[in-house]
Structures are given as structure tokens and as C-alpha cells.
N, C-alpha and C positions, 0 to 999 in steps of 0.2 A: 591480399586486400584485407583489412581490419575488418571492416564493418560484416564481410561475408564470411571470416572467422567467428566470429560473433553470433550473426545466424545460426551458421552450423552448432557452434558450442551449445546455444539454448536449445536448439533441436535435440541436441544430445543429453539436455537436460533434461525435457519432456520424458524421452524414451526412459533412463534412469528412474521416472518418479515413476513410470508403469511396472518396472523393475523387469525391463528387456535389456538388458544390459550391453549384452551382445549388440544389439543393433545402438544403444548408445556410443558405445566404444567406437563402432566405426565412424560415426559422425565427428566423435573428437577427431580423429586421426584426420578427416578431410579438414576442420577445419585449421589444423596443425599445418595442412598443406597451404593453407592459406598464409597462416600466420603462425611461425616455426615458435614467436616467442609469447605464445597467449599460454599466460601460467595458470588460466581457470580450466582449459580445457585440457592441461596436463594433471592437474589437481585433479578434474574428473574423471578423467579415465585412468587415474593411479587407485581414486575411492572406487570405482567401478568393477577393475581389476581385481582387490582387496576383498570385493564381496565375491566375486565369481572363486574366490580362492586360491588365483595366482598372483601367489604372494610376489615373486621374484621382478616379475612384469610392473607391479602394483610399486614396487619399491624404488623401480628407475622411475617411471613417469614424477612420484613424488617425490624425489630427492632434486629430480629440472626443474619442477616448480618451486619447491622451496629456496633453491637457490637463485632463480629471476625474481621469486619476493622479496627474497633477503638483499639484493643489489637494488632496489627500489624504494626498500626501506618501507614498504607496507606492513606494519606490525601487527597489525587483526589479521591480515590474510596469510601472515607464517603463521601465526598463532592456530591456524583451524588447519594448516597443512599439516603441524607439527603434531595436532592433534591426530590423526590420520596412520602417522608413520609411528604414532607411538601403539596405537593400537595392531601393528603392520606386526612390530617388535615384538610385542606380545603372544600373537597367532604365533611369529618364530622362533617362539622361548626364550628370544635374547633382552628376559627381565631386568637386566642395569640401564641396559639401552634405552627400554621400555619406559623405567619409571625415569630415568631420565631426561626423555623427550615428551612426558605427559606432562612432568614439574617446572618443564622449561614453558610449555603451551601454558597452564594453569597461569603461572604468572605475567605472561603475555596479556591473556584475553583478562583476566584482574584487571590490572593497569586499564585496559581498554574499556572493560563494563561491557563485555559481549557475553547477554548471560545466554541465548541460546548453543553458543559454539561450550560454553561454562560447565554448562548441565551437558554437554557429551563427554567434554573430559573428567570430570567427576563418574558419570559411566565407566569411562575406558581405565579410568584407574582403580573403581571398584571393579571389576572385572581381573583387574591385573592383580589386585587383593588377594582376592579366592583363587586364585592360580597357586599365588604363595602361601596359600593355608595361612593369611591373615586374618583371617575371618573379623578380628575386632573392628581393625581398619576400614573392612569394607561394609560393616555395619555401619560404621559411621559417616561413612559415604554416601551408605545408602540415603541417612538421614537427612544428608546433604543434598542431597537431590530429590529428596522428596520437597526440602525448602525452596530450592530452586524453582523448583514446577508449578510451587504455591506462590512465588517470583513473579515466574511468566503467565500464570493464572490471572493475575492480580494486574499486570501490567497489559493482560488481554483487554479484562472486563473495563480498566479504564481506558483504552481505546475506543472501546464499544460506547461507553459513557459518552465518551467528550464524542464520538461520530453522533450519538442522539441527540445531545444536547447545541450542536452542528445543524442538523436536521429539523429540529422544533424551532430553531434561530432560524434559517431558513424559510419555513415554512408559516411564523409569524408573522418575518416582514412580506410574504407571498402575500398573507390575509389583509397585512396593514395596504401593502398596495393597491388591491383588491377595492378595498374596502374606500381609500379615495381616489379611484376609478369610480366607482358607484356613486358618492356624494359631489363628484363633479358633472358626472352626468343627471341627478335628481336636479343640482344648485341649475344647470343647465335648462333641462326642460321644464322649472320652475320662471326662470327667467323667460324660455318660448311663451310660457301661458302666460305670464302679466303682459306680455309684448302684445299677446292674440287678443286677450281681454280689453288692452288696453285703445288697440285697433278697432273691435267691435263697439265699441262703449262712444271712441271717437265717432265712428260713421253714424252711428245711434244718434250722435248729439247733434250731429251736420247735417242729417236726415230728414231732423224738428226742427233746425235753422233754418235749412231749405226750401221746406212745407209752410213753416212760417211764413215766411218772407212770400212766398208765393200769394197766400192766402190777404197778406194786408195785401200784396198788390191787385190782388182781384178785386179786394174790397172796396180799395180808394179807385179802382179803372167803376165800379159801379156805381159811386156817389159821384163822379163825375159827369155820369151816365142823367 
């Protein structure tokens, strides 16, 4: 079943962000039972693998994924596999491979405009720098990702921006509502009082009508008299 592959996979996502990896791994693996061809949870427990430091393990789960990405034609999601397996290459000093499959992700997630997947492979390829005693390289990497962070920094706070500026929109037209709520209800029991005034004001005037009228008629029953 899909959907309870699914499940399982984000379970197994959870457990990964605690960094129990272990207990990650095996939730992939059920939800694999579920769903042989879910390339997220072979992706994760190849990254998983990767960090526990079984490379060899790490290398199949991600090379079944990259390959159900690659026949689907998801270009951002080989992109962040390839990124993966190129740092895989690296742990196993097979450096051609390595910058290889970081040059081919790099260009991938470019084209795409994925800058957090962007700023790991700039990572993983300064890293693969200083392996080869590049050192200029991965200076200049570094800079690179320093740019990038100031990227997603920037791309942060205007999220944050426009969520405020969301929230004071929001919370204005709350006030404006608010507010002719209130002057429907004053216009409201403005219009009760002229209504009660005008009621009292009435019976006031029909009261001296009445009293009137009463009073000639006593008057004229007495000159009759």
C-alpha cells in the first residue's frame, strides 16, 4: 500500500532527524515492504547507512533510488541522490567518481534553483577538495557557501517578512470587521432609543389629548348642568 509506505517512510524520517538511525533504517525497510518502489525511502536509508558508515549497504539502497529517479525523470530528486553518492565516493577514495557525481548533482540542482540541496554539494565538494590537497579550491568553496547561507539567510528573513506582513493584513481586516460590528450595533441601539423616545414622547402627547378631551367634556356635561 502507498500511502502506508509513506507513513512508515516519515516515521523514518522522524527517527533520522533524532539521529537513531538504527531505528530509522528499519522503518524504511517496512515501508519498502509495503512499497518495493518508494525511491524516498531507499534514498533514506542509503543517507542513513552513509552516516552509520556502512558505505557498501549505503551504495546499493542509493544507486535503486537513483535509478527509479532517473526512469521518472525527477531531475531535483537525482540531483540530491547524486549528491549522496558522490559524497559515498569520497568516504571510498574513489575521487574521479566522486567529483564526478558532485559535477553532475551541481549542475542538476543549478538548472533546478535548489539552493539548499546547492549548499551540500558545495559542502561535499569542498570536502573532496581537501582530501586532494586542493586547498585553493576548497577555499573557494568555502566562500561559496558562505554566499549561499547568506542565500538562504536572506530567503529566510523574507519569508518571515511576507508571514508578518500576512499576519498585520490579517489582523487589520480582523480590526476593520471588528470595528463595523461595533458601529452596527451603536447605529442599531441609536435607532432603539429614537424608536423608545419616540414611543414615550407619543403616549406623553395622547395622555394631554386624552386628559383634554376628558376635561372639556366634564366641562360642557357641567354647563349643561
Amino acid at each position: 500500500d502507498v500511502r502506508i509506505s509513506m507513513l512508515l517512510n516519515n516515521l523514518g524520517s522522524d527517527h533520522s532527524l533524532e539521529e537513531d538511525w538504527q531505528r530509522a533504517i528499519s522503518f524504511y525497510k517496512r515501508s519498502l515492504l509495503s512499497n518495493p518502489l518508494n525511491d524516498d525511502a531507499l534514498k533514506n536509508m542509503g543517507e542513513d547507512y552513509l552516516k552509520l558508515g556502512k558505505l557498501d549497504s549505503a551504495e546499493f539502497y542509493l544507486l535503486q533510488s537513483l535509478s527509479l529517479r532517473r526512469k521518472r525523470k525527477a531531475a531535483t530528486d537525482v540531483g540530491k541522490v547524486l549528491n549522496q553518492l558522490g559524497e559515498l565516493y569520497r568516504k571510498q577514495e574513489k575521487t574521479q567518481d566522486a567529483f564526478n557525481t558532485l559535477v553532475e548533482a551541481r549542475d542538476i540542482l543549478n538548472d533546478a534553483n535548489e539552493i539548499k540541496a546547492m549548499k551540500e554539494n558545495v559542502l561535499f565538494r569542498k570536502r573532496l577538495a581537501k582530501d586532494v590537497g586542493n586547498f585553493k579550491l576548497a577555499l573557494v568553496l568555502a566562500d561559496s557557501l558562505y554566499f549561499q547561507e547568506q542565500s538562504v539567510f536572506e530567503e529566510e528573513q523574507l519569508k518571515v517578512t511576507k508571514t508578518q506582513a500576512l499576519y498585520n493584513l490579517k489582523a487589520e481586516q480582523e480590526r476593520a470587521v471588528k470595528l463595523e460590528q461595533q458601529n452596527k450595533i451603536i447605529t442599531l441601539e441609536k435607532g432603539q432609543q429614537r424608536i423608545s423616545l419616540y414611543f414615550t414622547v407619543s403616549v406623553a402627547v395622547l395622555t394631554v389629548i386624552i386628559a383634554s378631551l376628558l376635561w372639556f367634556s366634564y366641562k360642557t356635561s357641567r354647563k349643561r348642568n
